[in-house]
C-alpha positions as CSV (number, residue, x, y, z in Angstrom):
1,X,49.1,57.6,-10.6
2,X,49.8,58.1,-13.8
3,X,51.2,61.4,-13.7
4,X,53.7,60.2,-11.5
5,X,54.7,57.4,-14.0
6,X,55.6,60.4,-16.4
7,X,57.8,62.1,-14.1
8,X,59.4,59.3,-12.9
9,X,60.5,58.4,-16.7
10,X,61.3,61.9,-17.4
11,X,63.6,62.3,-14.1
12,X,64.9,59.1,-14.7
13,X,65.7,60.0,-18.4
14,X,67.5,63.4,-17.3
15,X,69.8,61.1,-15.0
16,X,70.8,59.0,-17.3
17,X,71.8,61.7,-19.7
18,X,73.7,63.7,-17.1
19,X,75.5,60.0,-15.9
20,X,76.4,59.8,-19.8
21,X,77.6,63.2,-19.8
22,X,79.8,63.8,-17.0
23,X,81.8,60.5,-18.4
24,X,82.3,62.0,-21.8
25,X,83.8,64.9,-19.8
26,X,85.7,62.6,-18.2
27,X,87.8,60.8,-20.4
28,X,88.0,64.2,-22.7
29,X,89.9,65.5,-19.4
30,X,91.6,62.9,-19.1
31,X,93.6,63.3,-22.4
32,X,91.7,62.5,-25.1
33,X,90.6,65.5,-27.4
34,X,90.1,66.5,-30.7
35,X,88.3,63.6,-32.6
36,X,87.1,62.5,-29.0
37,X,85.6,65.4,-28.2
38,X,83.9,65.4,-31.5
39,X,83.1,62.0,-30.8
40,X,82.0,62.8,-27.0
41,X,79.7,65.7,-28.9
42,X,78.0,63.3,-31.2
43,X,77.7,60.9,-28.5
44,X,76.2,63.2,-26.4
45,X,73.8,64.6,-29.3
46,X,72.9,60.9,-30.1
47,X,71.8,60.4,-26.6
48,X,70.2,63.7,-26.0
49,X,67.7,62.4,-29.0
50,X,67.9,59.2,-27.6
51,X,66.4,60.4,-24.2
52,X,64.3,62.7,-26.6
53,X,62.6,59.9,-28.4
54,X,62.5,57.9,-24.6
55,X,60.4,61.0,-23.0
56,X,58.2,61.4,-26.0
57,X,57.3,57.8,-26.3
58,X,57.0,57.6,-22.5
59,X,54.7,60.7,-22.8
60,X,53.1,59.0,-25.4
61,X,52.3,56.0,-23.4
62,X,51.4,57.7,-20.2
63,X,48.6,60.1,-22.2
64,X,47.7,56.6,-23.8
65,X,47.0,54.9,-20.0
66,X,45.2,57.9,-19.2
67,X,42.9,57.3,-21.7
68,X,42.0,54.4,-21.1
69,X,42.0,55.0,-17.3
70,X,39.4,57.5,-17.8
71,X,37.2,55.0,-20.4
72,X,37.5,52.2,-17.8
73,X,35.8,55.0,-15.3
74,X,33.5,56.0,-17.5
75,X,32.1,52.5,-18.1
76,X,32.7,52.1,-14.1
77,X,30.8,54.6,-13.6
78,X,27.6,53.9,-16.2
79,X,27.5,50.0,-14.7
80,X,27.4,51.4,-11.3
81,X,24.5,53.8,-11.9
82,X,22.7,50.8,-14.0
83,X,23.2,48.8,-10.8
84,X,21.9,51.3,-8.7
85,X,18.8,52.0,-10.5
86,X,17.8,48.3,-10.7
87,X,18.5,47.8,-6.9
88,X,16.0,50.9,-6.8
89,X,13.3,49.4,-9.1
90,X,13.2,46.0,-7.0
91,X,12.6,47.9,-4.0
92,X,9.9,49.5,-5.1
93,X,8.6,45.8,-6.3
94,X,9.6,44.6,-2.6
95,X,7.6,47.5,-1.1
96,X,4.2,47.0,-3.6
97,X,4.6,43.1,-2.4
98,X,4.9,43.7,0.7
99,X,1.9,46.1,1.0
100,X,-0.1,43.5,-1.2
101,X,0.7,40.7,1.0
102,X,-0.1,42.4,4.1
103,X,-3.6,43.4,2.9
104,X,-4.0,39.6,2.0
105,X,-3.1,38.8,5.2
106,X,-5.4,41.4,6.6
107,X,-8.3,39.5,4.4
108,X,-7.4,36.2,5.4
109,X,-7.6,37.4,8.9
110,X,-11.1,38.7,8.7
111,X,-12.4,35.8,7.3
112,X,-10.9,34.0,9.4
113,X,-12.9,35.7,12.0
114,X,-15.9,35.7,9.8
115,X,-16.2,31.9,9.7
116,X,-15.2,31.3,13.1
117,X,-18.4,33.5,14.0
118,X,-20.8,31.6,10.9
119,X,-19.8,28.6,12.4
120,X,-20.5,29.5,16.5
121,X,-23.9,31.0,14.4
122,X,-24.4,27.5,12.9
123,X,-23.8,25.4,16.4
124,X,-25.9,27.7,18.5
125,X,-28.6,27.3,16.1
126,X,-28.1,23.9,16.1
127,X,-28.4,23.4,19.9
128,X,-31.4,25.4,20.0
129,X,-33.0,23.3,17.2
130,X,-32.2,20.3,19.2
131,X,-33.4,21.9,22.1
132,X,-36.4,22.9,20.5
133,X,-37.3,19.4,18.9
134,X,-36.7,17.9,22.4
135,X,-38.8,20.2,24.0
136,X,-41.6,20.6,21.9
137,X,-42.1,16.7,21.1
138,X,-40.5,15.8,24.3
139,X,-37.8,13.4,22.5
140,X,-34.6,12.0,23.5
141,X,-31.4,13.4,22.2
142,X,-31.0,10.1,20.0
143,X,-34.4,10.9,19.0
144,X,-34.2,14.3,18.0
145,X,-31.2,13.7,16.3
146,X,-33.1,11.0,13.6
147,X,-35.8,13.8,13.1
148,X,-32.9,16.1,12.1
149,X,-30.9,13.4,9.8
150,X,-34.8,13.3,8.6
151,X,-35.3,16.6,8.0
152,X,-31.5,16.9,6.4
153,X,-32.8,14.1,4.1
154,X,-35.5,15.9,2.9
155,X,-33.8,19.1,2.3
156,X,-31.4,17.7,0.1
157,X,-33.2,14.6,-1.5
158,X,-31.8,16.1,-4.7
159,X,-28.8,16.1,-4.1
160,X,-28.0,13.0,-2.6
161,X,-30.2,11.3,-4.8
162,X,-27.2,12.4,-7.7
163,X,-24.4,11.1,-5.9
164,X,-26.4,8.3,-5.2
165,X,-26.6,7.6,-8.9
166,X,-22.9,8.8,-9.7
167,X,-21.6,6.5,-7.5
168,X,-23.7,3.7,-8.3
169,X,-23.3,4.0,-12.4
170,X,-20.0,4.5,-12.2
171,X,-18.9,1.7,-9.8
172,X,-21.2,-0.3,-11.6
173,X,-19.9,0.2,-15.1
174,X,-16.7,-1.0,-13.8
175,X,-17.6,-4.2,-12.0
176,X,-19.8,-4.9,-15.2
177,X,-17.2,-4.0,-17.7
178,X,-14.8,-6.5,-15.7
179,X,-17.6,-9.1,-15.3
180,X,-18.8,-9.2,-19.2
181,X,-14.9,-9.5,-19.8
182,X,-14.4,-12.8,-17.8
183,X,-18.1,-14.0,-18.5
184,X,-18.1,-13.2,-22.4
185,X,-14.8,-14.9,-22.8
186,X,-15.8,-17.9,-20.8
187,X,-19.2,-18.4,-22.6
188,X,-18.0,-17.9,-26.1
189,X,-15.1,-20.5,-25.8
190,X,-17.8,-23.2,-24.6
191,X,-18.7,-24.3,-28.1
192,X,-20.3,-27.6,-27.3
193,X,-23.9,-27.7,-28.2
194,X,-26.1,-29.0,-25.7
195,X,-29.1,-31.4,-26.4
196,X,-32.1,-31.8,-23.9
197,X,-31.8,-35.3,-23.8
198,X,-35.2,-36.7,-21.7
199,X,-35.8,-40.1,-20.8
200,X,-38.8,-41.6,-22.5
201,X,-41.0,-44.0,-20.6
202,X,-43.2,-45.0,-23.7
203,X,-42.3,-48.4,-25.3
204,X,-43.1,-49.4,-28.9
205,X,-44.6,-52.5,-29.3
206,X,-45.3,-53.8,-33.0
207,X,-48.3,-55.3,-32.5
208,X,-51.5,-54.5,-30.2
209,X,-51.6,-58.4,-29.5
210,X,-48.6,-58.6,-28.0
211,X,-50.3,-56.7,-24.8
212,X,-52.1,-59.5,-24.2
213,X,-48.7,-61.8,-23.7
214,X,-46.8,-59.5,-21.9
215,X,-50.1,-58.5,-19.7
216,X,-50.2,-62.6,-19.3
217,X,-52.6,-65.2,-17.8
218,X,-54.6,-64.0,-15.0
219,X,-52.0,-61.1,-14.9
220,X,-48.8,-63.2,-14.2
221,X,-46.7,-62.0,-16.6
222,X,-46.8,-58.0,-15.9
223,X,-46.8,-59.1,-12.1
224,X,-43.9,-60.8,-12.3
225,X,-42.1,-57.6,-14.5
226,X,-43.3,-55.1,-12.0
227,X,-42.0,-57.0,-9.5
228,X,-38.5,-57.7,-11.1
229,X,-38.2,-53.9,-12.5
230,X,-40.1,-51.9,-9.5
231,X,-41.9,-50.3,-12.1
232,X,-45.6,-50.3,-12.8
233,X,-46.6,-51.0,-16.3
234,X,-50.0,-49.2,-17.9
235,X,-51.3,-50.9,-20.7
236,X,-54.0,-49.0,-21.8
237,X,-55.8,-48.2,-25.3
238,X,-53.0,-46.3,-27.0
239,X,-52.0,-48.0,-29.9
240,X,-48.6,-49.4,-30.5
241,X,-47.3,-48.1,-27.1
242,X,-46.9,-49.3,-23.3
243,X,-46.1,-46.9,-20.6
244,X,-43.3,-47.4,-18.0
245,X,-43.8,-45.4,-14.9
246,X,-41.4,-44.7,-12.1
247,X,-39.8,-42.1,-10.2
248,X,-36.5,-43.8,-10.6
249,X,-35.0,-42.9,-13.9
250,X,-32.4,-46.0,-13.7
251,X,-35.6,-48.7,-12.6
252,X,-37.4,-47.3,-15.7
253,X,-34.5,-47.3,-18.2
254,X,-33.9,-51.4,-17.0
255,X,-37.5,-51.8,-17.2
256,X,-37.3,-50.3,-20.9
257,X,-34.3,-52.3,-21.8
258,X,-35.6,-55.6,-20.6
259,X,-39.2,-55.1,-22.4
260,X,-37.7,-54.5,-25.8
261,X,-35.8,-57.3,-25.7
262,X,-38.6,-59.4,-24.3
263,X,-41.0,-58.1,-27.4
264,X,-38.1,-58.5,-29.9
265,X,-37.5,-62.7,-28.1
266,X,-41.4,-63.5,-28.4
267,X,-40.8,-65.6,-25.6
268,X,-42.7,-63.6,-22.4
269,X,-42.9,-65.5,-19.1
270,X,-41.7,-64.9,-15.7
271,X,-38.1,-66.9,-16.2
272,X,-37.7,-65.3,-19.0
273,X,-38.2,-62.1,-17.7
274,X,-36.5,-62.2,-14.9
275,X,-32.8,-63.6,-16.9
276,X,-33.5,-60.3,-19.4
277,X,-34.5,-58.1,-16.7
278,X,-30.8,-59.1,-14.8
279,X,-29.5,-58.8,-18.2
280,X,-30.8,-55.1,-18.4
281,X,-29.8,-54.4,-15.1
282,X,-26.2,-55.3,-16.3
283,X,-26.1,-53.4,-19.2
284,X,-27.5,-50.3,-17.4
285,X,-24.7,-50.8,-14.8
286,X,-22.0,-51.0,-17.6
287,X,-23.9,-47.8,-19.0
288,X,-23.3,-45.9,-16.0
289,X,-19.7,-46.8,-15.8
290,X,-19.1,-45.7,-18.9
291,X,-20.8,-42.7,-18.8
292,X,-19.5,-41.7,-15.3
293,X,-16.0,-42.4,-16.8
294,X,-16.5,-40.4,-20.6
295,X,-17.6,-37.4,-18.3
296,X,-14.6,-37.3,-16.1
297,X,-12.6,-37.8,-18.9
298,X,-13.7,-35.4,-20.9
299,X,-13.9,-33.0,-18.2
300,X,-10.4,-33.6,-17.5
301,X,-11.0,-35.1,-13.8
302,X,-8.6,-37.3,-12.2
303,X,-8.2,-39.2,-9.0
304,X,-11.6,-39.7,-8.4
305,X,-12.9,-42.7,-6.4
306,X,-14.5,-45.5,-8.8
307,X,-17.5,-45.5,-6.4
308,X,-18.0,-41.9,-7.1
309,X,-17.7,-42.3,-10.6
310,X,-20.3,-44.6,-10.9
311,X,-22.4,-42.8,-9.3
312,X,-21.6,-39.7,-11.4
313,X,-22.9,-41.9,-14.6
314,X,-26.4,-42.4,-12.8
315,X,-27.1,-38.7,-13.6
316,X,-27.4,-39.6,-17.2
317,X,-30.4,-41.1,-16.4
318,X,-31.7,-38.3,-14.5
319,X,-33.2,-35.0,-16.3
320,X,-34.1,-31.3,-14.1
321,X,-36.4,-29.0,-15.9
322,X,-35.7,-30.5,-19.0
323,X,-32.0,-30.5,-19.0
324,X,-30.1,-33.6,-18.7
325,X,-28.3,-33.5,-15.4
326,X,-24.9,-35.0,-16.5
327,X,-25.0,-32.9,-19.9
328,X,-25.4,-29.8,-17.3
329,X,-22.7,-30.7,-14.9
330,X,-20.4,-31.3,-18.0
331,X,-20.8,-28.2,-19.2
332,X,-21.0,-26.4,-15.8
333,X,-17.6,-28.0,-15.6
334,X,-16.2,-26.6,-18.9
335,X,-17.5,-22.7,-17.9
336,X,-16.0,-23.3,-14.6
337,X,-12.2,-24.0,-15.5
338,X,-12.9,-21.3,-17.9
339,X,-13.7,-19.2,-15.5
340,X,-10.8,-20.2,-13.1
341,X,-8.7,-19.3,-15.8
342,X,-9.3,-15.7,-15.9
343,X,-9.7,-15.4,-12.3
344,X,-6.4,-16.9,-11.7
345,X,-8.3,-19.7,-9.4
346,X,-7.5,-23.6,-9.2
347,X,-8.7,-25.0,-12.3
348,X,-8.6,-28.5,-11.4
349,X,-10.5,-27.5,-8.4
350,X,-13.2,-25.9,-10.2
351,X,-13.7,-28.2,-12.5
352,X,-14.3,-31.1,-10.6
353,X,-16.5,-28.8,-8.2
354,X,-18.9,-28.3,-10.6
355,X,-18.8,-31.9,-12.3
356,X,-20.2,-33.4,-9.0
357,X,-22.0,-30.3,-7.5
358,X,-25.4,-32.2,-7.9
359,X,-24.4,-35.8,-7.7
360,X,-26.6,-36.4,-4.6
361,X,-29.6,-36.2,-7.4
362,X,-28.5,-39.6,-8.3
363,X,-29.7,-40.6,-5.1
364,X,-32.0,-38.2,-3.1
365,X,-34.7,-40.4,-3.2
366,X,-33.7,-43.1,-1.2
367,X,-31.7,-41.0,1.1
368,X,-33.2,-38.2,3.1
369,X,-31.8,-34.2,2.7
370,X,-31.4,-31.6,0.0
371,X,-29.0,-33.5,-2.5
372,X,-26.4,-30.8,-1.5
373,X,-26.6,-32.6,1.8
374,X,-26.4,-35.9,0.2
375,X,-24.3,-35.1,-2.1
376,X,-21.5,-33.8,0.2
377,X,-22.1,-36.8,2.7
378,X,-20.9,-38.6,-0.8
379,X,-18.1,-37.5,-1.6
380,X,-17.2,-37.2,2.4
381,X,-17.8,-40.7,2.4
382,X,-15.5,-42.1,-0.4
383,X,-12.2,-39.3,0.3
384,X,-12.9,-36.8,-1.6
385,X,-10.8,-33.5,-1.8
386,X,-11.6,-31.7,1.1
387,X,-11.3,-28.0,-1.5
388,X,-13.6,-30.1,-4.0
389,X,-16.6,-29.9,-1.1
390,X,-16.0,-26.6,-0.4
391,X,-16.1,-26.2,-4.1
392,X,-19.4,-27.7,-5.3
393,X,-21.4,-27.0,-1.6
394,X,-21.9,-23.6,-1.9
395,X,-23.5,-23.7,-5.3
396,X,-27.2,-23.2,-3.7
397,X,-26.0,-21.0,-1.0
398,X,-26.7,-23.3,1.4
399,X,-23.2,-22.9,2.7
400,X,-20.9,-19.6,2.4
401,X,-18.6,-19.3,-0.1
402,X,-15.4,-20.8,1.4
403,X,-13.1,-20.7,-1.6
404,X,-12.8,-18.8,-4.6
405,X,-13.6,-21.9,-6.7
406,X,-17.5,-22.4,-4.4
407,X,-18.0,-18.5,-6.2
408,X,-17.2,-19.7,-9.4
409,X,-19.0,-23.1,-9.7
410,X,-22.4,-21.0,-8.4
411,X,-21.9,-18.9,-11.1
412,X,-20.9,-21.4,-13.6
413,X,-24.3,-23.3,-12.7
414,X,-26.2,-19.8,-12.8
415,X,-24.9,-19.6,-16.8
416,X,-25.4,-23.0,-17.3
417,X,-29.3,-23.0,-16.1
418,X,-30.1,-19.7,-17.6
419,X,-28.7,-20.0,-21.3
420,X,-31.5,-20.1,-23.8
421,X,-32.8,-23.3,-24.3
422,X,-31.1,-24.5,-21.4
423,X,-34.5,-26.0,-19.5
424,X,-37.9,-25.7,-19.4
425,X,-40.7,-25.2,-17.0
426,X,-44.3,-25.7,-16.5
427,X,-47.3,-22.9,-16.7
428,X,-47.7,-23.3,-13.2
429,X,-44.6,-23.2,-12.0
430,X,-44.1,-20.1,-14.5
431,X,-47.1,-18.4,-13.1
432,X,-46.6,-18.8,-9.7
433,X,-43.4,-17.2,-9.6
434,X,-44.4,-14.1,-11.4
435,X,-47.8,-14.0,-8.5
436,X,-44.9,-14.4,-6.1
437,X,-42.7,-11.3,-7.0
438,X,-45.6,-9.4,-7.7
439,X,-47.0,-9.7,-4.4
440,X,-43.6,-9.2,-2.7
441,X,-43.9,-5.7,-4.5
442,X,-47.1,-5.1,-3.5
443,X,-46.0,-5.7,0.5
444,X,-44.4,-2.4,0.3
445,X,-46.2,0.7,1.5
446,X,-47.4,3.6,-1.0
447,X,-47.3,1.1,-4.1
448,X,-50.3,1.4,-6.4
449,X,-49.8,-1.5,-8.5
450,X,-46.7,-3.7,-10.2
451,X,-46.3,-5.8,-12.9
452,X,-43.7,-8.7,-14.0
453,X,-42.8,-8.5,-17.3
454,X,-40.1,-10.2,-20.1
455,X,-40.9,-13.9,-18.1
456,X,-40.4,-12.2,-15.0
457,X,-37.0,-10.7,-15.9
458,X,-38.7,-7.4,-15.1
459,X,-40.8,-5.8,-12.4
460,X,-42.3,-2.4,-12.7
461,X,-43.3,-1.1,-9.6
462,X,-45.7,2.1,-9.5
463,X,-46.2,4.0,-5.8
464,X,-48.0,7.3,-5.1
465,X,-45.9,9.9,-5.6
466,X,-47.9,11.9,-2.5
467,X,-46.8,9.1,-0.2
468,X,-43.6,8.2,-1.8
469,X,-41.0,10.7,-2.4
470,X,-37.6,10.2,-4.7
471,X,-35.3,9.6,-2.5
472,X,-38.1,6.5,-1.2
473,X,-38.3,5.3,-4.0
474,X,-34.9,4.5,-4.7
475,X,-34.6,3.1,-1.3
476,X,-38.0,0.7,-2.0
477,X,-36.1,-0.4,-5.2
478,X,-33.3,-1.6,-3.2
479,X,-35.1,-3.1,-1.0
480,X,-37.3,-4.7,-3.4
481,X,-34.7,-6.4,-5.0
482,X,-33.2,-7.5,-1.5
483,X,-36.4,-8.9,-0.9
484,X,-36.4,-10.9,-3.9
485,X,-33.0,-11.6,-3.6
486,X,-33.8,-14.0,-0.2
487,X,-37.3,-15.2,-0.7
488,X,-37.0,-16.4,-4.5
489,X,-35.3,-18.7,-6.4
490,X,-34.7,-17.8,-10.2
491,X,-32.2,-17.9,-12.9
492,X,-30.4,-15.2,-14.4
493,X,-31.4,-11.7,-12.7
494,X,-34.5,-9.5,-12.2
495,X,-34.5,-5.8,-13.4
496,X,-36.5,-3.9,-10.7
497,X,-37.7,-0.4,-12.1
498,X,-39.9,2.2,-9.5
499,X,-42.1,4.4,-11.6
500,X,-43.0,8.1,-9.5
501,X,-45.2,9.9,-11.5
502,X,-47.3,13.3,-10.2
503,X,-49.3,15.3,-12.4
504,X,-51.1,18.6,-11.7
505,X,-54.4,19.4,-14.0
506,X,-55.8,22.8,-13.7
507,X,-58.7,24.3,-16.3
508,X,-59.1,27.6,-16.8
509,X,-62.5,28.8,-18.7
């Protein structure tokens, strides 16, 4: 191509100066010579150079274009054979990939094959074990498949023994992380101190004479105040003191209240007793008004029946393993909306759940049932909230758990019972409930011996390790403390710890 270009200027260039010169011949023969000839000479000089300087620059320029025509083919050419060896190279990688994945495939296949045969291995075996089992102890399939869950059991005690454990710590670790959250924050923000407040049924009298005049002639006097009070009155040798004794706290706390003002009047007769024991049955009424009232209040209870109030206030009278029982409903109370808090639960709800969960103690001995019983026939009775008896009736488990709220007011009474200090119990009482968890322990098969310990907080159980294995034992702890669980009553909870121990002894001489 561009050799062509050349040509093409320089043919062009040679027309154009033979054009020029045949009209310089022209006009000379035409009449014009001399100086036009001259002229017509140096015209045709000027453009011979002219198409002199026009071929050499066009030469110029076409050698110019052919350089960089070759260059550009050069370059051409180097990219192309840079292109071409990479397109080489990632064949070769495309091959070497192909022949890897093909022997994968290969592997996969056999292995394929290989489990497909392990596992037809496995169930064959399997049907003859089952066959064998059924034939050689003559038991039904159901049968012989227990004796192999058995035997798997055994074979991997270990094992499942660990998840066991994994699964219980770390499920556990969360519900008890949550749990001391809501419970810690609930129990440090109740910062009322509680006082065991008990009833006393000894009266002080100034003087022993004065037994004499409230005993009276012939008896009359302490006849007619046993018979106005319902309480019986033992004067006996202790000095400066006369017993009241009843099983009706409010009787005995009129009875009180009337004698000390008949000792501090001087004046003791039947008339006279019976206006001051009125008078005492009046103040004890107001009492328990006032009382009922002061609780709801400060328990911030609302919209409760007068009638049920008043009956509330009788609790004040009445004391449970030391602990007052009003005093222990107030506080249940305050750990309960405490607790509905975190939970997200109805507050008021829970609150006034646990501030009459034992009002039927006020009067369960006049009216037959468990003061659950009574106590819900109570509130039934005077139109109470139908979510408050839900609340407060589950708190023994006598009844499931209806509501949120019936969860929280058992628990609140479970923290309210069990805080140190919180009531007291007799030996007896103490000891027969630690010979009653140990000899739910001892029930079990392959336990050697078991002991309570920490007030019966603990039991530590020890079985023969030849007729108890690991995995056994952790089931006999379960159901040990399932056991307990439904046959026991106790606050708080009991830590129930299995001891397996074997040892070998061997002596060499």
């Amino acid at each position: 191509m561009s050799l062509k270009i050349v040509f093409l200027i320089v043919g062009f260039a040679t027309v154009v100066g033979a054009v020029i010169g045949y009209f310089l011949r022209l006009i000379i023969s035409l009449g014009k010579r001399g100086s036009l000839e001259l002229e017509m000479k140096q015209m045709i000089l000027d453009a011979k150079e002219a198409a002199k300087k026009i071929t050499s620059e066009a030469e110029g320029k076409a050698l110019e274009t052919m350089k960089e025509l070759r260059n550009e083919m050069k370059e051409k050419e180097e990219k192309l054979k840079q292109t071409e060896s990479r397109l080489i190279k990632k064949e070769d990688l495309l091959d070497k990939r192909q022949i890897d994945i093909d022997k994968e495939v290969e592997s996969i296949k056999g292995k394929i094959v290989e489990i497909k045969e392990i596992k037809e291995r496995a169930e064959n075996l399997e049907k003859q074990r089952k066959a064998a089992l059924a034939k050689l102890a003559n038991l039904t399939e159901e049968e012989a498949k227990t004796e192999i869950i058995n035997l798997a059991e055994k074979r991997f005690e270990e094992d499942i023994m660990v998840r066991i454990k994994k699964l219980e710590t770390v499920g556990q670790e969360k519900l008890d992380h949550k749990a001391n959250e809501i419970l810690t924050s609930a129990v440090q923000r109740l910062s009322s101190s509680v006082v065991s407040d008990i009833m006393s049924t000894t009266v002080n009298i100034p003087s022993d004479e004065l037994k004499g005049k409230i005993i009276g002639k012939e008896g009359r006097n302490i006849k007619a105040f046993e018979r106005a009070t319902g309480v019986e009155v033992i004067v006996d040798d202790t000095p400066g003191a006369i017993i009241l004794s009843s099983f009706d706290p409010v009787r005995r706390q009129v009875a009180r209240l009337a004698l000390e003002s008949l000792i501090a009047d001087g004046r003791i007769q039947p008339a006279k007793i019976e206006s001051l024991v009125e008078k005492a049955k009046q103040d004890v009424n107001k009492i328990i008004k006032e009382k009922g009232e002061e609780a709801a209040y400060e328990c911030g209870v609302f919209n409760l029946d007068p009638r049920i109030i008043s009956i509330l206030g009788r609790l004040y009278f009445r004391t449970s393993y030391g602990q007052n029982v009003l005093q222990h409903s107030i506080e249940m109370a305050h750990i309960a909306g405490m607790l509905a808090e975190e939970l997200k639960a109805n507050v008021a709800i829970a609150k006034a759940g646990a501030l009459l969960h034992d009002i039927g103690k006020a009067v369960d001995h006049e009216v037959a049932g468990t003061h659950v019983d009574i106590g819900k026939r109570i509130l039934q009775k005077f139109g109470a909230n139908e979510e408050i008896i839900k609340a407060m009736h589950s708190h023994h488990e006598e009844y499931p758990y209806e509501t949120v709220e019936s969860v929280i007011v058992q628990v609140a009474d479970t923290i309210s019972g069990s805080r140190p200090g919180a009531r007291r119990d007799s030996v007896e009482n103490y000891l027969k409930r630690l010979q009653e968890l140990e000899a739910i322990t001892n029930s079990f098969k392959g336990v050697e011996k078991s002991y309570a310990l920490q007030a019966g907080r603990e039991i530590r159980v020890f079985v023969i390790p030849e007729e108890v294995s690991d995995l056994e034992s952790k089931k006999m702890a379960r159901d040990i403390a399932v056991r307990i669980e439904n046959e026991l009553k106790y606050p708080g909870e009991i830590k129930v710890n299995v001891i397996r121990e074997s040892r070998v002894i061997e002596f060499a001489r």
